[in-house]
C-alpha positions as CSV (number, residue, x, y, z in Angstrom):
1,X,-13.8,18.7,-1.3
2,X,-10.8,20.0,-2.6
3,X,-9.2,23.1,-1.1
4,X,-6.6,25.9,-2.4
5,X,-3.3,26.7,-0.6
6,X,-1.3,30.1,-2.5
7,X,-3.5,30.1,-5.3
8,X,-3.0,25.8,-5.6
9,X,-5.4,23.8,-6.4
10,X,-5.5,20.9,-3.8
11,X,-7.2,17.3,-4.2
12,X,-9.3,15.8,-1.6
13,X,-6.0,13.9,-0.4
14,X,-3.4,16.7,-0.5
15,X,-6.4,18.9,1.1
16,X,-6.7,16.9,4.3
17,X,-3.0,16.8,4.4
18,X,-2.8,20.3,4.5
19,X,-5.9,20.7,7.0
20,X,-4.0,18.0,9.4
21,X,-0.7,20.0,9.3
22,X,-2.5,23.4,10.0
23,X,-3.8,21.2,12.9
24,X,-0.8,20.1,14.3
25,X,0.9,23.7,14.0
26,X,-2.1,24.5,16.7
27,X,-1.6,21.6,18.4
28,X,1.4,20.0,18.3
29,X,0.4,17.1,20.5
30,X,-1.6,15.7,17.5
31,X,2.0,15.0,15.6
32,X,1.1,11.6,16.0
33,X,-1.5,11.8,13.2
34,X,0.9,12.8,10.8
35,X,3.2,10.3,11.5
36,X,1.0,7.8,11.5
37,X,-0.6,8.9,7.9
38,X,3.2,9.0,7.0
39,X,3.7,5.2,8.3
40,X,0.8,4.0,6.8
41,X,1.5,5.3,3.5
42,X,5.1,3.8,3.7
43,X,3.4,0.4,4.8
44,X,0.8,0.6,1.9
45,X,3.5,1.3,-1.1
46,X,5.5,-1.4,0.6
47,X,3.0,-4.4,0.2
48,X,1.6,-2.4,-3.5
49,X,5.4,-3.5,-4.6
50,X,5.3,-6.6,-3.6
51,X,1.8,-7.2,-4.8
52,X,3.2,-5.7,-8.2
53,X,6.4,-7.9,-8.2
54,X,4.0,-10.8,-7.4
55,X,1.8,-10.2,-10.8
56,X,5.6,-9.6,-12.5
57,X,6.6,-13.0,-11.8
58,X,3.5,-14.5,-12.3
59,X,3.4,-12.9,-16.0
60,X,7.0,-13.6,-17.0
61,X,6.4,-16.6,-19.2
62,X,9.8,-16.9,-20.7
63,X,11.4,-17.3,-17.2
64,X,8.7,-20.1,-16.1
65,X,10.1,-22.0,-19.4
66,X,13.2,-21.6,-19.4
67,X,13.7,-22.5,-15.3
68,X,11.2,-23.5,-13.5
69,X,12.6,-24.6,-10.6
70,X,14.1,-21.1,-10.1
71,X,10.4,-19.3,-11.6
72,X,8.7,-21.0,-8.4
73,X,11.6,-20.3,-5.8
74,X,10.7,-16.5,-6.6
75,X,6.9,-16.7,-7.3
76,X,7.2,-18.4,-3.3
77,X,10.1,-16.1,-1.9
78,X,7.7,-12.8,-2.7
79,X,4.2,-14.8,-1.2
80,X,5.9,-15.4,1.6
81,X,7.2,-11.8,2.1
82,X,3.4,-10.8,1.3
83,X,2.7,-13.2,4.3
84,X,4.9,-12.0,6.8
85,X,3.8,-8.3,5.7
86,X,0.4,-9.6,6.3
87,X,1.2,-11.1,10.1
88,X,3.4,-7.5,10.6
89,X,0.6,-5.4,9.7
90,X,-3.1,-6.9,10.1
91,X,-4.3,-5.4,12.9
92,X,-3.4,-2.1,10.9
93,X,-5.1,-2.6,8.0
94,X,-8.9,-2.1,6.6
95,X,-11.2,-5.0,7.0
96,X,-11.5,-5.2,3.2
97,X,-8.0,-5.4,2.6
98,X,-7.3,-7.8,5.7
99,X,-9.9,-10.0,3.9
100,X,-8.5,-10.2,0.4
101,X,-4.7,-10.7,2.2
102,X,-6.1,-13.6,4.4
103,X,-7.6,-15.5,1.2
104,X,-5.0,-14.7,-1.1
105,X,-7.1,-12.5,-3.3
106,X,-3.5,-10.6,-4.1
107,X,-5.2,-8.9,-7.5
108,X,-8.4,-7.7,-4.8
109,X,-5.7,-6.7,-2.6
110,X,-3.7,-4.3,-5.0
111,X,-7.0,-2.8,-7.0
112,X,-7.9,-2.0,-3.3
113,X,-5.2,0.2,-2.5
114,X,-4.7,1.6,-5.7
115,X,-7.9,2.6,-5.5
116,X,-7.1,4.3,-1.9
117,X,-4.1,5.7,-3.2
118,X,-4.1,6.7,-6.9
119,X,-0.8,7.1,-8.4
């Protein structure tokens, strides 16, 4: 349901945001919410980048010929930050996107939360 603020048209998302800020204007021992909607926004774009630079280095042909030593140095560097994000953040996380993370469905993972959070 989306919801108008001054005579602006809000989306569902931006909507809610609004409706949680009224919120914690009445009660202000709610900030917490907001925080942690900020936090897990922050967390979210954090692991969508390295999801994205995962698919980058997967894709760049040209490098995988012309070093490959140094093509699968970064191809493992940016799994293994996607791992440690994983370990950081599980208990955080949806069940569907702990699943995809925990089988290494990485392309599962980022259509998930670009579905949850449309650029």
């Amino acid at each position: 349901m989306a919801a108008a603020l001054g005579g602006l048209r809000l989306g569902n998302h931006e909507s809610k945001f609004v409706g949680r800020a009224a919120i914690l204007r009445e009660n202000p021992k709610r900030a917490t919410s907001l925080s942690s909607l900020t936090l897990t926004h922050t967390m979210t774009d954090e692991l969508i980048k390295l999801l994205r630079q995962r698919l980058a280095i997967i894709a760049d042909h040209s490098w995988r010929d012309r070093d490959a030593n140094s093509h699968l140095d970064a191809l493992k560097d940016v799994s293994e930050k996607i791992s440690q994000w994983t370990l950081t953040h599980r208990s955080e996380v949806d069940a569907q996107l702990r699943h995809y993370l925990a089988n290494s469905s990485f392309d599962k993972a980022l259509a998930h939360l670009e579905n949850q959070n449309p650029a």
